[in-house]
N, C-alpha and C positions, 0 to 999 in steps of 0.2 A: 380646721378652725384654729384660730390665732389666739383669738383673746374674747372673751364676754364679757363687754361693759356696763351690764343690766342685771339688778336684782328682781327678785319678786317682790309684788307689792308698791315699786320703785313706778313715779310718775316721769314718764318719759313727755317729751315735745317733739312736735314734726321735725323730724330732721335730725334727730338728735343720732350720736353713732350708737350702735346697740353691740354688734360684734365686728371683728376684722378676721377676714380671711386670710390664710396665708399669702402674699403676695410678693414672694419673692421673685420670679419668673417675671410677674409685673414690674414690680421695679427695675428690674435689670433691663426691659424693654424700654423704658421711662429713661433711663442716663446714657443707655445707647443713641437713641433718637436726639436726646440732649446735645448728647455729644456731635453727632453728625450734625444740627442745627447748627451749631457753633460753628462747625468746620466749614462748613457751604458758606455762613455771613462775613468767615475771617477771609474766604478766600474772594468772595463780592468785593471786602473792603479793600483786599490788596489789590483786586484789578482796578476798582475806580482810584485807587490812589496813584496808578500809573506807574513806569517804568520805575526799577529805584535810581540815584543820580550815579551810584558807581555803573550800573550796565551802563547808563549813555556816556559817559565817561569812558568803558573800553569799547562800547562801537564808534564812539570819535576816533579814539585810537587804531582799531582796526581800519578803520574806511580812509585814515590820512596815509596809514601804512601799504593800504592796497591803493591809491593813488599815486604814490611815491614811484610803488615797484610798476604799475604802466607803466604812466611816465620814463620811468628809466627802460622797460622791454621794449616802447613805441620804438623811443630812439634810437635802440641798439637796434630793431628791427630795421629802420629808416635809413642805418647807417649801412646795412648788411645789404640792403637792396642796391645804394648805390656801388656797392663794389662787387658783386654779384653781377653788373652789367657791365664790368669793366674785367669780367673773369677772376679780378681778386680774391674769392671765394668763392665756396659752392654753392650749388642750387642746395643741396642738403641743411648747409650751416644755416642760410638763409629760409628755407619752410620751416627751418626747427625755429628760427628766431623770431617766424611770423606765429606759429601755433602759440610760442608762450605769450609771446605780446596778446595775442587774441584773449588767450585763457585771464591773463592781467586785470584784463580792462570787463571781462565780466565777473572774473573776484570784485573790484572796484566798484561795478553798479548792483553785485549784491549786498556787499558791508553799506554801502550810503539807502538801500532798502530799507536794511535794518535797521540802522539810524532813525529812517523819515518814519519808521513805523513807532519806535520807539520814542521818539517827541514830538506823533501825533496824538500818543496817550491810549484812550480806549476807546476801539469802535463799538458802534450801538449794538450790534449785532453781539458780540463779548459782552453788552453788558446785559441785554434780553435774555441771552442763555445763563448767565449766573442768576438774574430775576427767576428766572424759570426754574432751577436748581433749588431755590430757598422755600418754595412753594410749597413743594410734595414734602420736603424735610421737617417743614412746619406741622404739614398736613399727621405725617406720622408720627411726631411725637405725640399732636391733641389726642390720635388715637390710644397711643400711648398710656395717657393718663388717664384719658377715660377708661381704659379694659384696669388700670390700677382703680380709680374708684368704686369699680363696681366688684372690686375684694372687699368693700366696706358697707356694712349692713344700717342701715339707717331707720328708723322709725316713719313708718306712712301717713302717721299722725299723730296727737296728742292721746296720752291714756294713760293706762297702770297696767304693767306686768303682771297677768295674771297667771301665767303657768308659762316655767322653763323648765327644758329636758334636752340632754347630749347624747345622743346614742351612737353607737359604730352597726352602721350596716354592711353587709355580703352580699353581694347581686353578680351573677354573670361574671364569676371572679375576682369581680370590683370591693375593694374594701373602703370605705368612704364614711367621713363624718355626720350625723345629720342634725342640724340645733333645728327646734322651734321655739319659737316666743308666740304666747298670744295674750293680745289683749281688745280690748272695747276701742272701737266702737267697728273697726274695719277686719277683724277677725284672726287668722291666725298669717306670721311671718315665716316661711317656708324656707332655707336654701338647703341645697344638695353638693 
């Protein structure tokens, strides 16, 4: 027990707080769950906010760069096949110059992927699963604060403190607090 906010004799109203139980374990469940709600809605908001403009900015740049070097492996490839039939080079110099052109040009239609994925923004599918993320985060904090509310002792109705008493009990090696408060008309307020 935390704190006793009731005297004897003292006319208390429904609701009103009578004692606080220690709740620090509570609270620390309460700013954890806090904190993960935050994190799950910061990261919702950065996906619906989309690509930021330096990434599309270096996949522009990577995707012009990997067009570039096709482009220039097609033609050296192009150029290697012609003289390849004329014996002026190998069959060697010539497969190694078709493998990198090849390799080139699907660098090229992965960077321009990236790009098209990048300033298509957010698929609905990305955004159902962060909806989906925000839910249980929600869900656990409420829990949250409700298991901290209920470290707080509240009066069940209106009355007068008729008899208060603190004891420390011993049970089954358990050493534990025990307050009662009772008063008119609903009987006596029990925790353990």
């Amino acid at each position: 027990i935390e704190t006793i906010e009731c005297e004897i004799g003292e006319r208390v109203s429904a609701g009103q707080i009578l004692a606080r139980l220690d709740a620090e374990l509570e609270s620390s469940e309460v700013e954890i769950a806090r904190a993960k709600l935050t994190q799950v809605r910061a990261s919702r908001k950065v996906l619906l906010a989309g690509a930021h403009p330096d990434s599309i900015r270096e996949a522009e740049e990577s995707a012009e760069l990997a067009q570039v070097e096709a482009s220039h492996l097609e033609n050296e490839r192009a150029r290697l096949e012609r003289l390849v039939q004329t014996s002026s080079v190998s069959e060697n110099a010539y497969e190694k110059a078709q493998f990198e052109a090849e390799a080139a040009s699907r660098r090229w239609q992965r960077t321009t992927t990236a790009l098209s994925r990048l300033n298509n923004r957010v698929r609905p599918v990305d955004v159902e699963q962060a909806d989906a993320e925000v839910e249980p985060a929600l869900a656990e904090l409420n829990a949250a604060e409700r298991r901290l509310q209920r470290r707080i002792l509240r009066a069940p109705g209106e009355g007068i403190i008729l008899e208060k008493f603190l004891r420390e009990v011993e049970s089954n090696s358990l050493s534990f607090s025990e307050l009662v408060l009772r008063f008119p008309p609903s009987g006596p307020l029990e925790t353990k």
